[in-house]
RORO-731796 format. One record per residue: residue number from 1; residue in three letters; y negated, z negated, x negated of N, C-alpha, C, O, CB in turn. Coordinates in Angstrom, 1 decimal. Each point is the difference from the previous one (the first is absolute). Glycine has a CB too. Layout:
<pts>
PT     n   res      nc2      nc3      nc1     cac2     cac3     cac1      cc2      cc3      cc1      oc2      oc3      oc1     cbc2     cbc3     cbc1
PT   NUM   ALA        Y        Z        X        Y        Z        X        Y        Z        X        Y        Z        X        Y        Z        X
...
</pts>
This chain:
<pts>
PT     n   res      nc2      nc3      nc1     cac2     cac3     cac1      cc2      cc3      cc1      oc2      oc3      oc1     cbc2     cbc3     cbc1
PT     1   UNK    -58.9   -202.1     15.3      0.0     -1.4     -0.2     -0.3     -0.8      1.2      0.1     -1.2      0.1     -0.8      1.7     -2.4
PT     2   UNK      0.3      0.2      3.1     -0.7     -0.8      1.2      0.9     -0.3      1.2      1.3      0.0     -0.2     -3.5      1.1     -0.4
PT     3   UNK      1.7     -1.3      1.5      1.1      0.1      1.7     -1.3     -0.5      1.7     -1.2     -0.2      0.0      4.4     -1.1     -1.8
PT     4   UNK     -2.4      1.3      2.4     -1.2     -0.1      1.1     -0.2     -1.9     -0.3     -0.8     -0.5      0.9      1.6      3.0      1.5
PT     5   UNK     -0.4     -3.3     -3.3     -0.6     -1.1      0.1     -1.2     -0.8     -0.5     -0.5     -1.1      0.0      2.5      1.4      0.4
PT     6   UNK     -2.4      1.8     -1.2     -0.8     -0.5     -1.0     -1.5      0.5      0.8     -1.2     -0.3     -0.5      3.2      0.4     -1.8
PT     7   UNK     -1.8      0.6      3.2     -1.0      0.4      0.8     -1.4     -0.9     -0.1      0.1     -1.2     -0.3      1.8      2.0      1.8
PT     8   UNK     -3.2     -0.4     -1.4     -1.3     -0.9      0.0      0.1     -0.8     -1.3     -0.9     -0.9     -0.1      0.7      0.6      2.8
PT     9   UNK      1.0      0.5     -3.5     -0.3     -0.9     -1.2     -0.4      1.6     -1.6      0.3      1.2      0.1      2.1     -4.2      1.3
PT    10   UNK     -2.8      2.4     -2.2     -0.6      0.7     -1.4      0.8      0.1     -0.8      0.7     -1.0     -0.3     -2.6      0.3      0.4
PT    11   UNK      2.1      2.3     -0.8      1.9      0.3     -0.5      0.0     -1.5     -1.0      0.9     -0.9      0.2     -0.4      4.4     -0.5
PT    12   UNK     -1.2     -3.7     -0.4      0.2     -1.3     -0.9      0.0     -0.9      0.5      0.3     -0.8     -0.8     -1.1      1.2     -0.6
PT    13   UNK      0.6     -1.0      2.8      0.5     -1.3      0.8      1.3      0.1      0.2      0.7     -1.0     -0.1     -2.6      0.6      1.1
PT    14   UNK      2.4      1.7     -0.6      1.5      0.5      0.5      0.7     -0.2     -1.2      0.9     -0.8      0.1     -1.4      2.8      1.8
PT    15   UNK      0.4     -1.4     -3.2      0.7     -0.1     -0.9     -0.2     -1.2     -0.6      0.8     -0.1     -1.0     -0.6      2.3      0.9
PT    16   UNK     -0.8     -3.0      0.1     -0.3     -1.4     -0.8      1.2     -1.2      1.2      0.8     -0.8     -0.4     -4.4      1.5     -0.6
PT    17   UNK      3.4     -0.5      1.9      0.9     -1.0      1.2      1.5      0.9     -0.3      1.0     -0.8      0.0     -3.2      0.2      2.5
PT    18   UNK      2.6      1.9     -2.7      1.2      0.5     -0.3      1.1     -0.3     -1.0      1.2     -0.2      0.1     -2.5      1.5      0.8
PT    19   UNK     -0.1     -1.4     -2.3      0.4     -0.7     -1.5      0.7     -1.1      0.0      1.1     -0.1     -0.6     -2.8      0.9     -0.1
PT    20   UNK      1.0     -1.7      1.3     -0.2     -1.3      0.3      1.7     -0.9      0.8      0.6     -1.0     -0.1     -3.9      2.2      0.3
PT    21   UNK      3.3      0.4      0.8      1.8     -0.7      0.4      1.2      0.4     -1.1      1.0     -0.7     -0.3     -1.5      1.1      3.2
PT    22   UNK      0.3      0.6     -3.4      0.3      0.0     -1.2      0.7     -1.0     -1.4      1.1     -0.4     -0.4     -2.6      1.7      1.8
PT    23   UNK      0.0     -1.4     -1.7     -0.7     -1.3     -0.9     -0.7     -0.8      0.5     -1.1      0.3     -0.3      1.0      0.8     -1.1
PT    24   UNK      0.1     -2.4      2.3     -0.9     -0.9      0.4     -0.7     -0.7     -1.5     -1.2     -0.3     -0.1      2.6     -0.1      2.6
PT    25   UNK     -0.6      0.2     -3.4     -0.8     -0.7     -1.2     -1.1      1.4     -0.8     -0.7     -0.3     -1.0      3.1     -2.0      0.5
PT    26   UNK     -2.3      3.7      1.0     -1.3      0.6     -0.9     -1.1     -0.4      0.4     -0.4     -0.3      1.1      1.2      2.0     -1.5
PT    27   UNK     -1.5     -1.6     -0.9     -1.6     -0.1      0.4     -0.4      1.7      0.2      0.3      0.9     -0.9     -1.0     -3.6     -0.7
PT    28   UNK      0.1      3.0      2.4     -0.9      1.4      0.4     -1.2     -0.2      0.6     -0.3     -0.5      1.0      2.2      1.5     -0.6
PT    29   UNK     -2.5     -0.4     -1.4     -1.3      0.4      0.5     -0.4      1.3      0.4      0.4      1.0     -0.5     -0.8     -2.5     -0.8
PT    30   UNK     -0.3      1.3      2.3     -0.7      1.3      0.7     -1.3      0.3      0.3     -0.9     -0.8      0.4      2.6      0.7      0.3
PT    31   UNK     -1.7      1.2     -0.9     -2.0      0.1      0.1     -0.2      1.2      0.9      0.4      1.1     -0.5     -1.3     -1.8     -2.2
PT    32   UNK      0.5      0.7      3.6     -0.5      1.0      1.2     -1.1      0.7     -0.2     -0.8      0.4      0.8      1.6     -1.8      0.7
PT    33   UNK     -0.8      1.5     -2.7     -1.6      0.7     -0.6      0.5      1.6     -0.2      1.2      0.4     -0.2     -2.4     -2.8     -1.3
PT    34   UNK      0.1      3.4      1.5      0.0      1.2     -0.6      0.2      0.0     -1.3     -0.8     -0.6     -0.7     -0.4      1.3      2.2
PT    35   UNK      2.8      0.2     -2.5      0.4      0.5     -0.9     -0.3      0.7     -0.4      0.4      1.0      0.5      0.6     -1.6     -0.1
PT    36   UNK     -2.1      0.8     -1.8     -0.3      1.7     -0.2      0.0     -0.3     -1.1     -0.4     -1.1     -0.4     -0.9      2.3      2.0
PT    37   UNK      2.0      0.1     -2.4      0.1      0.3     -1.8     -0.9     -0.9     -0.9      0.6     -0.5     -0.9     -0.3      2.9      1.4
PT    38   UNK     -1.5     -2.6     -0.2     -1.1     -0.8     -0.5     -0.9     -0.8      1.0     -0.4      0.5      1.0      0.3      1.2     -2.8
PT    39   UNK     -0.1     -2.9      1.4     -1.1     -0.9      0.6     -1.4      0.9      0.9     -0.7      0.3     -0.9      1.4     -2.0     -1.4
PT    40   UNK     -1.1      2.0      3.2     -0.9      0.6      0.0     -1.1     -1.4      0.2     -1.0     -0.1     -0.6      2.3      2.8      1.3
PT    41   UNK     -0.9     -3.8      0.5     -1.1     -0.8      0.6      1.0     -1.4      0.2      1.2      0.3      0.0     -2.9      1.8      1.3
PT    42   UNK      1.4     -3.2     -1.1      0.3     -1.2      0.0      1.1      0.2      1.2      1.0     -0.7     -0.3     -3.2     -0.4     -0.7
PT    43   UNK      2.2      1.7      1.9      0.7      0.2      1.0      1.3      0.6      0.0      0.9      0.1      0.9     -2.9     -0.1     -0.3
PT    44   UNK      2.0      0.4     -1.7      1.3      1.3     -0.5      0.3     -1.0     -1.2     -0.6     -1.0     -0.5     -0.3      4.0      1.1
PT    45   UNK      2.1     -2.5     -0.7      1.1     -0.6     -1.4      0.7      1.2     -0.4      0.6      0.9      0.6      0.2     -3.4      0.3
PT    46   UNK     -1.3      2.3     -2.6      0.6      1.0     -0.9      1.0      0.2     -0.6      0.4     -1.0     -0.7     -1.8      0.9      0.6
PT    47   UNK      2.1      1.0      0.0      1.7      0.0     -0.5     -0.3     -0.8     -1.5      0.8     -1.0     -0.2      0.3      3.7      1.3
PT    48   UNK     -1.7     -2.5     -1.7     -0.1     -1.3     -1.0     -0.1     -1.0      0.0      0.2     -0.6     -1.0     -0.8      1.6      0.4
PT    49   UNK      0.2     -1.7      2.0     -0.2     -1.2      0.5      1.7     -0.8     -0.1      0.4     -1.0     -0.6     -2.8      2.0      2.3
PT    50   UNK      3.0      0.1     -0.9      1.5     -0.3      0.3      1.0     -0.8     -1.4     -0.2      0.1     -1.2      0.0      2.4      3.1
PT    51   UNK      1.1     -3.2     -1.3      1.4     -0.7     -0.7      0.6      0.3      0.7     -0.4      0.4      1.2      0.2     -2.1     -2.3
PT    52   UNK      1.5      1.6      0.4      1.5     -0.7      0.5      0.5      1.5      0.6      0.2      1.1     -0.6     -0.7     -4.1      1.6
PT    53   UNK      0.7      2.7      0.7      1.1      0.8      1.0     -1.4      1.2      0.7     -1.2     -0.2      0.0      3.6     -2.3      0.9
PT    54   UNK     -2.0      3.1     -0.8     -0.9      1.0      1.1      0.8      0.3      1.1      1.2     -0.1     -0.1     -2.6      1.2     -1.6
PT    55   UNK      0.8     -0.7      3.1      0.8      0.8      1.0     -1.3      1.0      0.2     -1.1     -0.4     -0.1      3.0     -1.6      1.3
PT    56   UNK     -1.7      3.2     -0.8     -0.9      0.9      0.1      0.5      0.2      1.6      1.0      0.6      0.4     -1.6      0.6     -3.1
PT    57   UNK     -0.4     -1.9      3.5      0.1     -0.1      0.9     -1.2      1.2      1.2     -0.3     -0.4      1.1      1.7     -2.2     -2.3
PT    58   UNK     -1.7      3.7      0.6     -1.4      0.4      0.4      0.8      1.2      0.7      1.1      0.5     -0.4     -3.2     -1.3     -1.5
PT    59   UNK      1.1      1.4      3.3      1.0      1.2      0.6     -0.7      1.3     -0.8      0.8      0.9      0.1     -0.2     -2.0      2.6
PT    60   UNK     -1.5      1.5     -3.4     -0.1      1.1     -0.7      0.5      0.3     -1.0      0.3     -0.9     -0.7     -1.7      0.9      1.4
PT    61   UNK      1.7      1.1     -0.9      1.0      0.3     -1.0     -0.8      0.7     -1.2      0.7      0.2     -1.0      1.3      0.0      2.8
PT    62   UNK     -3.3      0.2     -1.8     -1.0      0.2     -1.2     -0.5     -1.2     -0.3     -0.5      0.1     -1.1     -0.1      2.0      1.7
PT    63   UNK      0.5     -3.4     -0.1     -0.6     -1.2     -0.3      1.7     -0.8     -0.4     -0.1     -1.0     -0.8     -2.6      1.1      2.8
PT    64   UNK      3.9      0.3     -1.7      1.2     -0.6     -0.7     -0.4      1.0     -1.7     -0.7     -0.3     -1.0      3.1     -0.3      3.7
PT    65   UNK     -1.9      1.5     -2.5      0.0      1.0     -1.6     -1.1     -0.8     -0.7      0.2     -0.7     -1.0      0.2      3.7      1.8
PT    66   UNK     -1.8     -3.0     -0.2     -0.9     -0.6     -1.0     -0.1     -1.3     -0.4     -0.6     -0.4     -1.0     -0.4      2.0      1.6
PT    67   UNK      1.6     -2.3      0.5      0.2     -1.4     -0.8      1.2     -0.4     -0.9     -0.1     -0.9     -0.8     -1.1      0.3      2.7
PT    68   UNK      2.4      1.4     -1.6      1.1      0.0     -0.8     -0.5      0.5     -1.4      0.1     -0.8     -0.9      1.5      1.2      3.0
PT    69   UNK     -2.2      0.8     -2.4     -0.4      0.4     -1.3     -1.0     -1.2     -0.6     -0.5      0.0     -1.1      0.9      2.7      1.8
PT    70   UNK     -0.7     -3.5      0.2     -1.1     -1.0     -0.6      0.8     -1.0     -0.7      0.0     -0.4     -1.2     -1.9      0.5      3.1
PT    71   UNK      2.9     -0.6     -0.8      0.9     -1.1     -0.4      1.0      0.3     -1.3      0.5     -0.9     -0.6     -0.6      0.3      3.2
PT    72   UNK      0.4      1.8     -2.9      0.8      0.4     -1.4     -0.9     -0.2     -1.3      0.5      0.0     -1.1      0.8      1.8      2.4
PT    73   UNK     -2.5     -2.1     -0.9     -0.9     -0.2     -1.5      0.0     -1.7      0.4     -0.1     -0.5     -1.2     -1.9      3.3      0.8
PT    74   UNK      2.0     -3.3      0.8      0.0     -1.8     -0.1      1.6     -0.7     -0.2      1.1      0.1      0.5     -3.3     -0.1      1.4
PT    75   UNK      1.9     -0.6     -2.6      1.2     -0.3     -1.1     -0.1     -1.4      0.5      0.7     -0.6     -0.7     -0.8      2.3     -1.9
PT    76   UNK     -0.3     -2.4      3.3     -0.1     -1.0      0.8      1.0      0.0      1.3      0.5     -0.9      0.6     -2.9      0.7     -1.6
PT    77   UNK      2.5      1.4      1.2      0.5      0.3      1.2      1.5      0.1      0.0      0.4      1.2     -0.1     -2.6     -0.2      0.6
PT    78   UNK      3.6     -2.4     -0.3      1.4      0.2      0.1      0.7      1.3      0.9      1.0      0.6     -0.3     -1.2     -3.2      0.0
PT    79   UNK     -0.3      2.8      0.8      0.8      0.8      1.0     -0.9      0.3      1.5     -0.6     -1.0      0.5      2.9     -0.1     -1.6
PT    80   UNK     -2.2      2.4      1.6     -0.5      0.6      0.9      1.1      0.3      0.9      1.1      0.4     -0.5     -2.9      0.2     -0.8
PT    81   UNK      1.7     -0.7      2.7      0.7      0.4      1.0     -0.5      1.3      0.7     -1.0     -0.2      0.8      1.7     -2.2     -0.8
PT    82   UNK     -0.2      3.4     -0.1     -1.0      1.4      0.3      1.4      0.7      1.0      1.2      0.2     -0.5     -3.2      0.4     -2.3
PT    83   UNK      1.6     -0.4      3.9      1.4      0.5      0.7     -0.1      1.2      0.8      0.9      0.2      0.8     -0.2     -2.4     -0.6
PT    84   UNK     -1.4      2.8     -0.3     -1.1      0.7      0.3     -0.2      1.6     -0.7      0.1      1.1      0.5     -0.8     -3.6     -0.2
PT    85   UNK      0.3      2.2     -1.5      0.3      1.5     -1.1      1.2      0.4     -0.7      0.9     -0.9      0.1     -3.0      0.4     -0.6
PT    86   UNK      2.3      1.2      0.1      1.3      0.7     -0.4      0.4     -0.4     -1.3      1.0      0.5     -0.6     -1.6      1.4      1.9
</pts>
């Protein structure tokens, strides 16, 4: 998804400015916070927390599997972008 113009910027700044030429009229929101299965601390956001679109944008691939299996139990959640696992 990326290229060298996306360099020094946060994968959700890169993909939020990408969308955006795209679709200039979406609204997207992005949160630069830690994603884990459940809420642990104010600091973190819980897959329950989540709506709408997801991009699983994380480089571990035991922290993709376990947030993906989180995101199949929230019925809030339209669609996931996972490019990544099999």
């Amino acid at each position: 998804y990326y290229d060298t113009q996306d360099l020094g910027k946060t994968k959700v700044e890169a993909l939020k400015e990408k969308l955006l030429l795209i679709n200039p009229n979406a609204v997207i929101n992005i949160e630069n916070k830690k994603v884990m299965p459940t809420k642990e601390s104010d600091d973190v956001i819980g897959i329950e927390e989540l709506t709408g679109y997801v991009f699983l944008l994380v480089d571990s691939m035991k922290t993709r599997e376990n947030l993906w299996n989180a995101i199949k139990q929230n019925k809030n959640i339209v669609h996931c972008w996972e490019s990544r696992l099999g």
